[in-house]
FIDRENMAR-497313 format. One line per 5 residues: number of its first residue (from 0); their letters; for each residue x, y negated, z of C-alpha. Coordinates in steps of 0.25 Angstrom, whole numbers, always signed. Layout:
% FIDRENMAR-497313
NUM = A = X Y Z; ...
***
This chain:
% FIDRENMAR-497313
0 = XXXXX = -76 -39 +128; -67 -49 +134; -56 -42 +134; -58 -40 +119; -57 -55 +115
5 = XXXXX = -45 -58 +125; -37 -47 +116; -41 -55 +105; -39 -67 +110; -24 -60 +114
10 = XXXXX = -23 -55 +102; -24 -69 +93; -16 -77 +102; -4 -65 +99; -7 -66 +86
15 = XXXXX = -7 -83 +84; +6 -82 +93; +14 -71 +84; +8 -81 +71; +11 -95 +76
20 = XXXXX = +27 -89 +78; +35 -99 +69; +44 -87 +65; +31 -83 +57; +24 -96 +54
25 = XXXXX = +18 -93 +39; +8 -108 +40; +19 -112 +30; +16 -101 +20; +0 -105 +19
30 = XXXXX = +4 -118 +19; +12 -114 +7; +3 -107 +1; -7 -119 +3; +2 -127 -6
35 = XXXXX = +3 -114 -17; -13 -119 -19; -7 -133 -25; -12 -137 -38; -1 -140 -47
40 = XXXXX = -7 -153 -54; -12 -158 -41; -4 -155 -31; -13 -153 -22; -20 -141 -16
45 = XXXXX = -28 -135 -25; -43 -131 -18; -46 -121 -28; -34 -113 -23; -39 -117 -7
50 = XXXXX = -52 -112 -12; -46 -100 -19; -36 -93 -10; -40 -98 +4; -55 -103 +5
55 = XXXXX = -62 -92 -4; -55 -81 +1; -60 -85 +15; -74 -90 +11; -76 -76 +3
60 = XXXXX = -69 -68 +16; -80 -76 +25; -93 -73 +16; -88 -59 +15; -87 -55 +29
65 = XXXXX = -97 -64 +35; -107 -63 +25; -106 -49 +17; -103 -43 +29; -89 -37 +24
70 = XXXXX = -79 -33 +35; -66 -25 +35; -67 -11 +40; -56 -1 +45; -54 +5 +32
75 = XXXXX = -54 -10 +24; -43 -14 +35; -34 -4 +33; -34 -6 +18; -33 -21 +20
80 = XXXXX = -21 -19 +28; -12 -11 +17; -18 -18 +7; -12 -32 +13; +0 -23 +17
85 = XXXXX = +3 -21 +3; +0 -36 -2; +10 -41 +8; +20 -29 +5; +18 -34 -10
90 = XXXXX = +20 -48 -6; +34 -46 +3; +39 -41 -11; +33 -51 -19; +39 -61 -10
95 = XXXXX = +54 -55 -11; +51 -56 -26; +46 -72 -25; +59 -75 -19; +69 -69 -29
100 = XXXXX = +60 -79 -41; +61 -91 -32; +74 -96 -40; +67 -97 -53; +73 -110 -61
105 = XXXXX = +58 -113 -66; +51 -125 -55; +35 -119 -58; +42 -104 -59; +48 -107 -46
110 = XXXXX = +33 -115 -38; +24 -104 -44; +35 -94 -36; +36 -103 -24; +21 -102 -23
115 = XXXXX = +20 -87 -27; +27 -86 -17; +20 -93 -5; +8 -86 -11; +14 -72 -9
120 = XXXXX = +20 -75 +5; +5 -80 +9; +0 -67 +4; +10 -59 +12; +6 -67 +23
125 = XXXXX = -9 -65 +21; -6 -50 +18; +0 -50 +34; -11 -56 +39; -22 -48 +31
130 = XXXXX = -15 -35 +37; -16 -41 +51; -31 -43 +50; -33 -29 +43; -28 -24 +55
135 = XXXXX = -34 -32 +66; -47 -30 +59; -46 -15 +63; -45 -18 +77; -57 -28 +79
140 = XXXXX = -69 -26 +83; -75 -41 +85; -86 -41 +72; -81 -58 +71; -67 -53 +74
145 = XXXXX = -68 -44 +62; -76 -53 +53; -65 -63 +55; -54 -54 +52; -63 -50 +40
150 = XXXXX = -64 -63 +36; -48 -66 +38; -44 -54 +30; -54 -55 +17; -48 -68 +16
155 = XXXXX = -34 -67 +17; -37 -54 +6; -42 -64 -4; -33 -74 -2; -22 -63 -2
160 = XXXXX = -27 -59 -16; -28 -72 -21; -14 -76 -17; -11 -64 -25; -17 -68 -37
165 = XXXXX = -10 -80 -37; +5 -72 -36; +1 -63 -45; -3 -75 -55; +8 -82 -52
170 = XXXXX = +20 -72 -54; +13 -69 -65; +15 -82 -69; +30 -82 -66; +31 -69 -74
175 = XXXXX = +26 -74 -85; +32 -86 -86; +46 -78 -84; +43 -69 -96; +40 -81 -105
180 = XXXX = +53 -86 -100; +60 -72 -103; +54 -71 -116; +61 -84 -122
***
């Protein structure tokens, strides 16, 4: 049993030594994203958007698995892992298509795809994450351990979703205003 926790203890010191590598430091994405959450008339954080994409999809993770009981089986990980496999897929060519629109002439055109696209890096980055949980949830066998990654990966699947409501709206947004433009 010892053994079992100076693995894991092994295991998240690799793990915090591979993330902290400056070569792939992504703190400056999140607090990008932070800063996607601004409200335009205020300039200031908005709380309902705190609430929405970070907060709430913990909170509802946290009651899920610690009061309902929910937890990710074999089968549920496995489908988890191509289903964030395909989001980020989706993302890497969402992202290469964000870059090309990045020379518009319109100012707002130009934020709403600034932030889009910190919004889809975020997600590609939370898609990676979610993929790594999925897996390492297969190989636990800690009932906290698992809870915990539970927890980690209902949250990130929410606020997944959520971010991609909000690309969705907003090239939706771009689009439309394109086709007005277009149309004249």
């Amino acid at each position: 049993m010892k053994i079992d926790y100076i693995f894991m203890a092994l295991t998240i010191v690799c793990i915090l030594s591979m993330l902290f590598n400056r070569k792939i430091n992504v703190a400056k994405v999140f607090i990008e994203q932070l800063r996607v959450f601004k409200d335009n008339r205020t300039q200031k954080i908005s709380l309902l958007d705190i609430l929405s994409f970070v907060i709430c999809p913990h909170l509802l993770s946290a009651i899920m698995v610690f009061w309902y009981d929910f937890h990710v089986e074999k089968e549920l990980a496995q489908v988890l892992t191509t289903a964030f496999s395909l989001i980020f897929t989706l993302m890497l060519a969402f992202e290469t298509i964000l870059v090309g629109k990045k020379s518009s002439v319109n100012d707002i055109e130009r934020e709403v795809i600034n932030q889009t696209f910190i919004s889809v890096v975020s997600a590609s980055i939370f898609s990676l994450i979610g993929i790594f949980l999925s897996i390492m949830i297969l190989f636990t066998s800690n009932d906290i351990v698992a809870k915990i990654l539970t927890t980690l990966i209902l949250a990130l699947s929410f606020m997944t979703i959520m971010l991609l409501l909000m690309i969705i709206k907003r090239t939706f947004k771009v689009f439309m205003r394109e086709n007005v433009n277009s149309d004249k």
